[in-house]
C-alpha positions in Angstrom: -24.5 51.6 0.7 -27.9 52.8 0.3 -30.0 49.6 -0.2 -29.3 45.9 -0.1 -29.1 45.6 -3.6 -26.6 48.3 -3.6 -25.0 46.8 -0.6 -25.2 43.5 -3.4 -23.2 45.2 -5.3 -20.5 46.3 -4.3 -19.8 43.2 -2.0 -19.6 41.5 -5.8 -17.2 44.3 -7.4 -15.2 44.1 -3.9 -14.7 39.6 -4.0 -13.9 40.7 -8.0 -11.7 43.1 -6.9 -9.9 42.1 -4.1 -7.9 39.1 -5.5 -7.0 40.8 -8.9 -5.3 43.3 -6.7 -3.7 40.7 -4.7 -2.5 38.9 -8.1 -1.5 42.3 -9.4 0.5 43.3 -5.9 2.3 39.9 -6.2 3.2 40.3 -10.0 4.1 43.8 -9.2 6.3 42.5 -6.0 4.8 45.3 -4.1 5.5 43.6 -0.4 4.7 46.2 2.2 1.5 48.3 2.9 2.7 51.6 1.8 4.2 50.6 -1.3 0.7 48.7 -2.4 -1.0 51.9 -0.8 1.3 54.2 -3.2 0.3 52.0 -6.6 -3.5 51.9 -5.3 -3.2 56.0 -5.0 -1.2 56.9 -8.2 -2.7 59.5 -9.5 -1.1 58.4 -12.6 -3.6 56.0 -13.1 -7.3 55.5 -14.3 -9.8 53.6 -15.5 -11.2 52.9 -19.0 -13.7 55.6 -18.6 -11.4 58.2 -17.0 -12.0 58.2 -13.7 -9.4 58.3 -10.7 -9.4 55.8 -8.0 -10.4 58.4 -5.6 -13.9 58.4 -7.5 -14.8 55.0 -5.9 -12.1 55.0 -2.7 -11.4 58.3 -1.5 -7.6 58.9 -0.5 -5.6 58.6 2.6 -2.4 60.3 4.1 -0.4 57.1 3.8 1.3 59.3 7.3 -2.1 58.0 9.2 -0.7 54.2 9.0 2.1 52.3 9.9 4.1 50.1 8.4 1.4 47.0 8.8 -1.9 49.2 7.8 -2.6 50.5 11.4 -3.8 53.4 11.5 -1.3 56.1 13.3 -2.6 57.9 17.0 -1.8 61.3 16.1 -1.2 63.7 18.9 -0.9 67.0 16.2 -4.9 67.0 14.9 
């Protein structure tokens, strides 16, 4: 981020985060990169004090990626 306390934390809300989501992919039986892409990206969705996930993540054409997460060379930008 900005600092290396900032950089401090959000390595600790990402090793938090990043095996909760695997759990929750895996209980949800959301196999393939776009379908755990789609749930990540519901707009449907947010947290206890309202905001949307593209507060903290931004959002992504899931078009830009293939099938295993790579991102797509587009020819059309």
């Amino acid at each position: 981020m900005f600092s290396e306390e900032g950089d401090l934390l959000v390595k600790r809300a990402l090793a938090e985060f990043l095996p909760a989501a695997n759990y929750s992919a895996a209980e949800a039986e959301l196999s393939t990169f776009h379908e755990r892409l789609s749930a990540l990206q519901d707009i449907d969705v947010r947290s206890a004090g309202g905001s949307y996930v593209d507060d903290y993540l931004g959002w992504v054409d899931p078009e830009d990626y293939d099938a295993s997460g790579a991102v797509r060379l587009r020819h059309d930008a």
